[in-house]
N, C-alpha and C positions, 0 to 999 in steps of 0.2 A: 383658557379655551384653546383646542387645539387648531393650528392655521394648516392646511394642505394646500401648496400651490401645486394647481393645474398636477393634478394625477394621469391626463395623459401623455402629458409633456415628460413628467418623472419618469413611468413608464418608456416610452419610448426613447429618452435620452440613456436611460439602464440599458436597453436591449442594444441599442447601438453601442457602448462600451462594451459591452459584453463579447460581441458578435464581429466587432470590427469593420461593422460596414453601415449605411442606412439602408441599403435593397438585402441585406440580410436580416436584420431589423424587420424591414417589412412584411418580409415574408413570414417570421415569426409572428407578428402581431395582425399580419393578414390587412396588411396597409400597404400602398405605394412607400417607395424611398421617397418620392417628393413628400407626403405626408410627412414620415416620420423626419425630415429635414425641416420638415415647416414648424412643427410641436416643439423640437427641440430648438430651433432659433425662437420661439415664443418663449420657451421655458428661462430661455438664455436673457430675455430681454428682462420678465419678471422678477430674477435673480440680482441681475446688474454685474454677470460675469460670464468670461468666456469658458463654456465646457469641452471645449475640441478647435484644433488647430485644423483647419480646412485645407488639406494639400492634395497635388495632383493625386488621384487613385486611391487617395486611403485616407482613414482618419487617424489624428494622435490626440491625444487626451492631454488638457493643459493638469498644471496639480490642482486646479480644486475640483477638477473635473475626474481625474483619479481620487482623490480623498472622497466625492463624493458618489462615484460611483462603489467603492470599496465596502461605503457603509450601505449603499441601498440595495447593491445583489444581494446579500444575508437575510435582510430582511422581506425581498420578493419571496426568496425560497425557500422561508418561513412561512409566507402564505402564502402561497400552493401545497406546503407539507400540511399545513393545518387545516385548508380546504379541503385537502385527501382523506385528513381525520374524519372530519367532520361528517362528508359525503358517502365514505365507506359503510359499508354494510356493518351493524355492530358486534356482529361474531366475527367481522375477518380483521384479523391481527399478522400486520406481515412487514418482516425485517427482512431488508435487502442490504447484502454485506457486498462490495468491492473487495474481491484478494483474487489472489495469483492461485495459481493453478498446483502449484508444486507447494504453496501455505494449505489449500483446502485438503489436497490428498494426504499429505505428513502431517499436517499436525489440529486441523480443526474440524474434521471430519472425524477425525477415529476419539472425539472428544464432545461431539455433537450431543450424541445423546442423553450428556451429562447434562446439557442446557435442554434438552426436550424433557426430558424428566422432570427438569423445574416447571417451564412453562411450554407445556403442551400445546398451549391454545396457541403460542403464533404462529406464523407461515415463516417459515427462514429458504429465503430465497438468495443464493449465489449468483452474482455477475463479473465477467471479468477486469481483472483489478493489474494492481503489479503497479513497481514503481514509474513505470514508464506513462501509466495512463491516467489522462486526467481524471478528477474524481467527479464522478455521475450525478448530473442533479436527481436523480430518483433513490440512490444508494442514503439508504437510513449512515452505514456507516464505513468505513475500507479497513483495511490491513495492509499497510504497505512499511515497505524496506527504505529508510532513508533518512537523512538530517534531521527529521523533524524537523522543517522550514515549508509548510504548504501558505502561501497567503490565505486567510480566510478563512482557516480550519483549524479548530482545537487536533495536538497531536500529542497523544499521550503515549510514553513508552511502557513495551509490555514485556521485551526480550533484546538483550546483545544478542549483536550477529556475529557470536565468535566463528572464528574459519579451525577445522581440524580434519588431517587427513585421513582416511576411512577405507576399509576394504573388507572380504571374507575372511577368513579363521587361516584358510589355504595357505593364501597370499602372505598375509599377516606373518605366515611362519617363517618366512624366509627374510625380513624386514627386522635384524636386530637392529639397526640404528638410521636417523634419516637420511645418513649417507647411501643408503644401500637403492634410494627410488632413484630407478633411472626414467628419464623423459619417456619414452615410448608409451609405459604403460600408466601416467598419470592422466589422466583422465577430463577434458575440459567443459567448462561452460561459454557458450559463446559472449554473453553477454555479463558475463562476470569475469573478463582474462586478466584480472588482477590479483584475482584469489591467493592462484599459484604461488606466482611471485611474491606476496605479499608475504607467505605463510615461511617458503623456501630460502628467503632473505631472512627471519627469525631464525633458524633453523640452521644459519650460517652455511647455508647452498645457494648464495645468489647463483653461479653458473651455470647449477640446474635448469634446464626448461622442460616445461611440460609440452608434450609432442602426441600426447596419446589423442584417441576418439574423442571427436568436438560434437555437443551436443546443444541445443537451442534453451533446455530449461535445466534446471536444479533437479527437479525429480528424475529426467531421463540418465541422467550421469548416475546417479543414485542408485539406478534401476540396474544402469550396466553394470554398478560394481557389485550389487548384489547377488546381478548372475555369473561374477567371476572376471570380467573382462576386465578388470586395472584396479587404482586407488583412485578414487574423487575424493577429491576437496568440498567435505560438510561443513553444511553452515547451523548453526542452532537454528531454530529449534529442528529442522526437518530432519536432523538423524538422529533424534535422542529414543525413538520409538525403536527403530530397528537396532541400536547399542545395545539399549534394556532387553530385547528379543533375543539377544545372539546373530541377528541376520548380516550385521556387518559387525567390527572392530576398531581398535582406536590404536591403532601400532606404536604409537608415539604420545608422550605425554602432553606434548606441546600446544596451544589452544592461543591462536592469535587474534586478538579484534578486528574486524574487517572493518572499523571504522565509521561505522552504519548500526544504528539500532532498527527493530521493528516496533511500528505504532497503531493505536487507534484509533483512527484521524475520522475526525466529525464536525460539523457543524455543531456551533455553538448552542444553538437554542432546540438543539435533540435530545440535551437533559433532560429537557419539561417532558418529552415523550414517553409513557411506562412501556413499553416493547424496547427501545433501543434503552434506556436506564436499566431493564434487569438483562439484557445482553452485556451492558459497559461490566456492571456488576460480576456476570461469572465471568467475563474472560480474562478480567481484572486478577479475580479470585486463582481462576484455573492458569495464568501464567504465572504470579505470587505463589502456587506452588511449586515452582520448580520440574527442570526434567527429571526424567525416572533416572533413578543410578546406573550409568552407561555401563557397559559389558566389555572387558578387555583381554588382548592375550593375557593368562595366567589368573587371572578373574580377579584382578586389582584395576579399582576402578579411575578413569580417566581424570587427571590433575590436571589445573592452569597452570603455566608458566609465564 
């Protein structure tokens, strides 16, 4: 027989780990902080263990108080996902992806349609995503750039994030060897200034620096080089569209790991969901394809090294 202690003591000792406070807590759950103080020192006494160290201004989490909040957010946000099922209208089917803005424009947009064509009926809904930002309790699933190390989420990988330097046909021509980029006109990402270096130390040019236009995302470097202003430093998958097009080039054979893969990162118990299951499925599919054969000076295509 199943035993529940005190569900809103459980409840409210989750929201206060969660949230970092108990007048945060409260306000979620639409209780005073003294309430949800008092629920979870009930919860605490039922137990016969301490779930949080009580200190000036803030709370910490003892370990079973961590272990067991660990295991109960997953299972809160299982049921509200399957509340959501259940309550929705039965013709609306809607997947909500977390990705970055420079994933959606490169590479899973201009491939969408392959997934609408399977299944027309769901609603595929975009919210912003990136490694930098937490993952959404409403996001069916993300796309993010990183270790695959999220606490509390399956991250399944779908692409290296090799780094390889990139420009127009122009440019390109003048670029017999990687000795030949000077700083000025390589092109930056603000929030990637490792690329460079990472790419031009393979390349045996540590003393190279890149000095050219600093840009905020991946796509806008992308953008300048393909209207001509310098080389960017491409990361897969986002330039293998414009390679196989001709819109940029790959001057150099050279293709270095940035060290970072990109994932599918989900909640565990989103399998059981058929919308996000035939989502997992094509992108699974559609990244196990492979890029398209990239496009290079002399139309020999771009090698690892």
């Amino acid at each position: 027989m199943r035993r529940l202690l005190f569900l809103n003591g459980i409840k409210a000792f989750e929201a206060a780990a969660r949230t970092g406070s108990f007048a945060a807590a409260g306000l979620e759950l639409n209780v005073s902080a003294a309430a949800v103080s008092r629920m979870v020192h009930i919860l605490e006494e039922r137990l016969g263990i301490a779930l949080f160290e009580r200190k000036a201004n803030r709370l910490a989490l003892t370990a079973p108080g961590r272990a067991y909040q660990s295991g109960l957010t997953p299972i809160f946000d299982a049921l509200a996902s399957l509340t959501a099922q259940v309550t929705a209208p039965s013709s609306m089917r809607v997947l909500t992806i977390g990705v970055g803005p420079t994933f959606a424009m490169r590479w899973l947009i201009p491939r969408l349609s392959e997934f609408r064509a399977e299944e027309p009926d769901i609603d595929v809904r975009f919210t912003t995503g990136g490694a930098a930002v937490p993952f959404g309790e409403d996001w069916s699933c993300g796309i993010k750039l990183g270790t695959g190390e999220w606490p509390g989420l399956v991250a399944e990988p779908l692409f290296a994030g090799d780094l390889l330097p990139v420009c127009v046909p122009r440019l390109a021509a003048g670029l017999k060897r990687p000795a030949d980029l000077k700083g000025p006109s390589l092109l930056r990402v603000a929030h990637s200034p490792d690329d460079w270096p990472i790419w031009l130390k393979a390349a045996g040019l540590a003393r190279v620096t890149a000095r050219g236009p600093e840009f905020q995302f991946y796509g806008q470097a992308l953008q300048a080089a393909v209207d001509g202003l310098g080389v960017a430093m491409g990361i897969r998958p986002y330039i293998d569209d414009d390679l196989a097009a001709g819109r940029l080039v790959a001057p150099f054979a050279l293709s270095v790991p940035k060290g970072m893969r990109w994932y599918l990162v989900y909640r565990s118990f989103q399998t059981e969901q058929r919308d996000f299951a035939a989502f997992r499925r094509w992108i699974m599919r559609a990244a196990a394809a492979g890029p398209a054969a990239p496009a290079r000076r002399g139309g020999r295509s771009t090698a690892r090294v």
